[in-house]
C-alpha positions as CSV (number, residue, x, y, z in Angstrom):
1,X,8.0,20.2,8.2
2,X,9.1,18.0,10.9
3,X,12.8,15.8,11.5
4,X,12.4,12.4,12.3
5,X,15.0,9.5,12.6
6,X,14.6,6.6,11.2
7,X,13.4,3.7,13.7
8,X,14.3,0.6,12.0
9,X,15.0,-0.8,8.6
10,X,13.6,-3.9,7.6
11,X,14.3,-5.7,4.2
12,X,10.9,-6.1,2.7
13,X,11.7,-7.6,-0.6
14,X,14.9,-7.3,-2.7
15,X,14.3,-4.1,-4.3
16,X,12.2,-2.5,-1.3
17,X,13.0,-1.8,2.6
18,X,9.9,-1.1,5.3
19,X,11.4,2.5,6.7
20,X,9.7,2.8,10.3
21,X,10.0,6.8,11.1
22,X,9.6,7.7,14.9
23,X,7.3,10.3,15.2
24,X,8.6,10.8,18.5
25,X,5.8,12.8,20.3
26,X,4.6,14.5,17.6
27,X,1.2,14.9,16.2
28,X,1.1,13.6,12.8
29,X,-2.4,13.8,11.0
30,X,-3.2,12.1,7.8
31,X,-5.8,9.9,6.1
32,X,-5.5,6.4,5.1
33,X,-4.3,6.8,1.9
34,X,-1.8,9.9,1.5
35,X,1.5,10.3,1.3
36,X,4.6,12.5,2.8
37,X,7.7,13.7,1.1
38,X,10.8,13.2,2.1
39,X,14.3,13.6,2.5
40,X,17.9,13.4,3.9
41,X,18.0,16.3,6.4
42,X,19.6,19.4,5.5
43,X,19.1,19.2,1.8
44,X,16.5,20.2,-0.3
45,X,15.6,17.1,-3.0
46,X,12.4,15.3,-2.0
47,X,10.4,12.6,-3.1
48,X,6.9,11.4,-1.8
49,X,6.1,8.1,-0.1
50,X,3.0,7.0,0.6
51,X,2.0,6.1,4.3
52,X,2.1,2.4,4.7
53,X,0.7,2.6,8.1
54,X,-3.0,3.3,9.3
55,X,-3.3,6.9,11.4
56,X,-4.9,4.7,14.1
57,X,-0.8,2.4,14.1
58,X,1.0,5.5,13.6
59,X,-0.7,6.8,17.1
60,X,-0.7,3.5,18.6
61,X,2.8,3.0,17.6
62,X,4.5,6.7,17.3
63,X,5.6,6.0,14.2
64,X,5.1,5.9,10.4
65,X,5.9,3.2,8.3
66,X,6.9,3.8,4.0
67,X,7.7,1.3,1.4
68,X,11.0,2.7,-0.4
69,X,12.5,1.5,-3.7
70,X,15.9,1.0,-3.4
71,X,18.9,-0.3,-5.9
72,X,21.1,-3.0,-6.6
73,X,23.0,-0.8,-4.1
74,X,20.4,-0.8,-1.6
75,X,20.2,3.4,-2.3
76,X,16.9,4.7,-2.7
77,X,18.6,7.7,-4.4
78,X,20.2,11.0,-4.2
79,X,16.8,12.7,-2.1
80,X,17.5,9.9,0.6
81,X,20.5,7.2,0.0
82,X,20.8,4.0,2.0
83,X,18.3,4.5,4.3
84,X,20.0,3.5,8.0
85,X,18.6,4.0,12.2
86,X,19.3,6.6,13.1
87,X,19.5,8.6,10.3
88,X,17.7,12.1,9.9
89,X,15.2,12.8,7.8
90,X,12.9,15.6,6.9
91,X,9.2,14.9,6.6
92,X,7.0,17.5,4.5
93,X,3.0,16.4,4.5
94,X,0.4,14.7,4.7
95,X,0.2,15.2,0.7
96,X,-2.0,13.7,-2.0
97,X,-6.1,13.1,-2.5
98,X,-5.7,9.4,-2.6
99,X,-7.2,8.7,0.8
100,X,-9.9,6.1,2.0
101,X,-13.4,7.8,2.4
102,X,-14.3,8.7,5.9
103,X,-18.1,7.4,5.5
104,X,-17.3,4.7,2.8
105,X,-20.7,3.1,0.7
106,X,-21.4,-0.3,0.6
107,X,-20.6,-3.5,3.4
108,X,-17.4,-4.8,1.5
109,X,-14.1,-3.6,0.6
110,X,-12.1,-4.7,-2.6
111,X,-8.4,-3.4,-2.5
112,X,-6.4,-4.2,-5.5
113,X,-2.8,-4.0,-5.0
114,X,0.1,-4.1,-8.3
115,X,3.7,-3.8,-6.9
116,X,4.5,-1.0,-4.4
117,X,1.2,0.1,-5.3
118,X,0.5,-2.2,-1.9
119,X,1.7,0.5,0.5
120,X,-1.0,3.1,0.9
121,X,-3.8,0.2,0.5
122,X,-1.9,-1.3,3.4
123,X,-2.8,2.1,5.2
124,X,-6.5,1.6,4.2
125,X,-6.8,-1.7,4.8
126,X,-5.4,-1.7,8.2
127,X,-7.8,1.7,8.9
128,X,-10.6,-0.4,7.6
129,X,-10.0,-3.6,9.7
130,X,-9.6,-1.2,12.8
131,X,-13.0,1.3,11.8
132,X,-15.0,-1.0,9.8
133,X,-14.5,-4.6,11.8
134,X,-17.6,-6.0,10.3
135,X,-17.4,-5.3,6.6
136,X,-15.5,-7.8,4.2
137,X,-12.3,-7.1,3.1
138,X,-10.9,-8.4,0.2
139,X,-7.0,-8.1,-1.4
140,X,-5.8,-9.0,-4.7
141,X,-2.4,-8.5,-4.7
142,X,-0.2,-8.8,-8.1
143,X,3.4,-8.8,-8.4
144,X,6.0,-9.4,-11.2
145,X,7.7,-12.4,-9.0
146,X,7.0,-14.3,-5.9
147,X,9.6,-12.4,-3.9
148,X,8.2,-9.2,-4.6
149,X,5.2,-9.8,-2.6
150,X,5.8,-6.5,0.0
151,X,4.1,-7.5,3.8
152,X,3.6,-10.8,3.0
153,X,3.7,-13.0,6.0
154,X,1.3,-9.6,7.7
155,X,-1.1,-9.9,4.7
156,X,-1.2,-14.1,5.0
157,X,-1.5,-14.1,8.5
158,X,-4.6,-12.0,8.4
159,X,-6.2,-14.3,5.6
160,X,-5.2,-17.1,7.9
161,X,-7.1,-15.3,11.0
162,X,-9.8,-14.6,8.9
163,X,-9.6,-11.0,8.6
164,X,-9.5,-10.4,4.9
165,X,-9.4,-12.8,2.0
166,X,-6.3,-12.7,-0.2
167,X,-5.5,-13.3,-4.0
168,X,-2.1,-13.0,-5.0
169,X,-0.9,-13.6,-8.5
170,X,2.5,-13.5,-9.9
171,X,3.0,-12.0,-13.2
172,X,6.4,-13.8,-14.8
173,X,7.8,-15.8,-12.6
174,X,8.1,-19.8,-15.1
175,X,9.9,-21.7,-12.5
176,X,10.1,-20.7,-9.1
177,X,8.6,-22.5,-6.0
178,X,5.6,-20.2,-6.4
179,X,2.2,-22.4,-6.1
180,X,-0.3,-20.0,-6.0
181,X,-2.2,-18.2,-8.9
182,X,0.0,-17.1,-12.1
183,X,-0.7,-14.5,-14.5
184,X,-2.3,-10.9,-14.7
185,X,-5.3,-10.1,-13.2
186,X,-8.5,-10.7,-15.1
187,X,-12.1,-9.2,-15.6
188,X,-12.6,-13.3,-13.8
189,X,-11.0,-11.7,-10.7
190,X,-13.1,-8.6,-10.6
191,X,-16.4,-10.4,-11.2
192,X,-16.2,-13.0,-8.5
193,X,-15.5,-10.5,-5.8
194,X,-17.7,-7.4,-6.6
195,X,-21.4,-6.7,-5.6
196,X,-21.8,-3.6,-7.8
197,X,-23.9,-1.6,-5.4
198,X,-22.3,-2.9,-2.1
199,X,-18.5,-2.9,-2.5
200,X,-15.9,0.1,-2.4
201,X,-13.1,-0.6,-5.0
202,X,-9.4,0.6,-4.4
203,X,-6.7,0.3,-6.8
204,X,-3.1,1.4,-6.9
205,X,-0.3,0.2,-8.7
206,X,1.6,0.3,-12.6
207,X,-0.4,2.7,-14.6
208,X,-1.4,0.3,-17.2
209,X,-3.0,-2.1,-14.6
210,X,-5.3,0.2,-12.7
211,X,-6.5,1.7,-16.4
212,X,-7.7,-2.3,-16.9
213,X,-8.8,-2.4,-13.6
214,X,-10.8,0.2,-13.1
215,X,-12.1,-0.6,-16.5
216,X,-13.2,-4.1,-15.4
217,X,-15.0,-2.6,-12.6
218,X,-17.1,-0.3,-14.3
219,X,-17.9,-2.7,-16.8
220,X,-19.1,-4.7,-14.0
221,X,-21.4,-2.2,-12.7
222,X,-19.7,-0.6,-10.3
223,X,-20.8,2.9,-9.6
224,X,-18.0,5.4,-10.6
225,X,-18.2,7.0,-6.8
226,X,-17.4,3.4,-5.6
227,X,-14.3,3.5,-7.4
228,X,-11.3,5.1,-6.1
229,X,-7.5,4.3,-8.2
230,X,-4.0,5.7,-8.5
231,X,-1.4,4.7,-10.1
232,X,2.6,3.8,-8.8
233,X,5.9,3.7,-9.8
């Protein structure tokens, strides 16, 4: 177990805060993908976060980032509270088989993000850009609302460069100033983005969506080794 203080806070979206952990000289080894639990120091309650960063970010950068729920009250609960700088926290991991593969099949990538379910394919995606450069990445990203989009402006700046190519979709949301795609995603999605034998398919989020998902996919011939899902709070 290792205590780390927390770096920075950042507000992400209203019901989540980007917690940046200084690693501060220590070795920290995990796959893109997994997940640590943690906690206020001293005390024994835990709960596990996955790693939003990449391990080649958390090296570059001595830190690791997680996506954390929070309340009305901006508490993430009784294991960690308000999350602050400074404050101390106790790390247990790298936990959790949910990890991108190290020789991964085909020459594209198809991450499929519901919710919070964004933060450990933010991991993979960012190990992919950095170990794969040449193979297409692809992200459809659904939330419930338009603000709920976590790493948004980082996600649309890399479609912008080129990168990746993004789909985001918002679930409920009647009248806001959203003018991109609206509704759940579809088999539609799936099938224009997949070459069955060529693409490695990631999906994390609400239960409910990666069962459809992962349904989708298979229906659509992708092999069930090229298939990798979890699901999120």
């Amino acid at each position: 177990m290792l205590t780390l203080p927390v770096f920075d806070v950042r507000i992400e979206t209203p019901r989540t805060r980007s917690v940046r952990l200084s690693l501060s000289g220590n070795v920290f080894e995990f796959s893109a993908g997994q997940a640590v639990r943690v906690g206020r120091h001293g005390q024994s309650s835990r709960k596990p976060y996955s790693i939003a960063s990449a391990p080649e970010q958390a090296w570059q950068q001595d830190a690791l980032d997680l996506l954390v729920q929070v309340g009305t009250d901006g508490s993430a609960g009784p294991h960690l509270g308000v999350p602050v700088p400074d404050m101390a926290v106790d790390v247990e991991g790298p936990v959790g088989e949910f990890r991108f593969p190290a020789s991964p099949a085909g020459r594209r990538f198809l991450f499929v993000a519901g919710g919070t379910g964004i933060a450990p394919l933010r991991s993979m995606l960012w190990h992919a850009l950095s170990t794969f450069p040449y193979r297409q990445c692809t992200l459809i990203y659904s939330v419930r609302s338009a603000d709920e989009f976590a790493y948004a402006s980082e996600m649309r700046d890399l479609a912008r460069r080129g990168k990746i190519v993004l789909r985001q979709t918002v679930t409920r949301e009647a009248d806001a100033p959203w003018t991109g795609d609206r509704g759940r995603i579809t088999p539609a999605h799936i099938a224009a983005i997949v070459e069955p034998a060529d693409t490695l398919c990631v999906v994390c989020g609400p239960p409910a969506m990666v069962q459809d998902v992962t349904a989708w996919l298979r229906d659509a011939g992708v092999p069930e080794g090229q298939i990798l899902a979890e699901g999120s709070a």
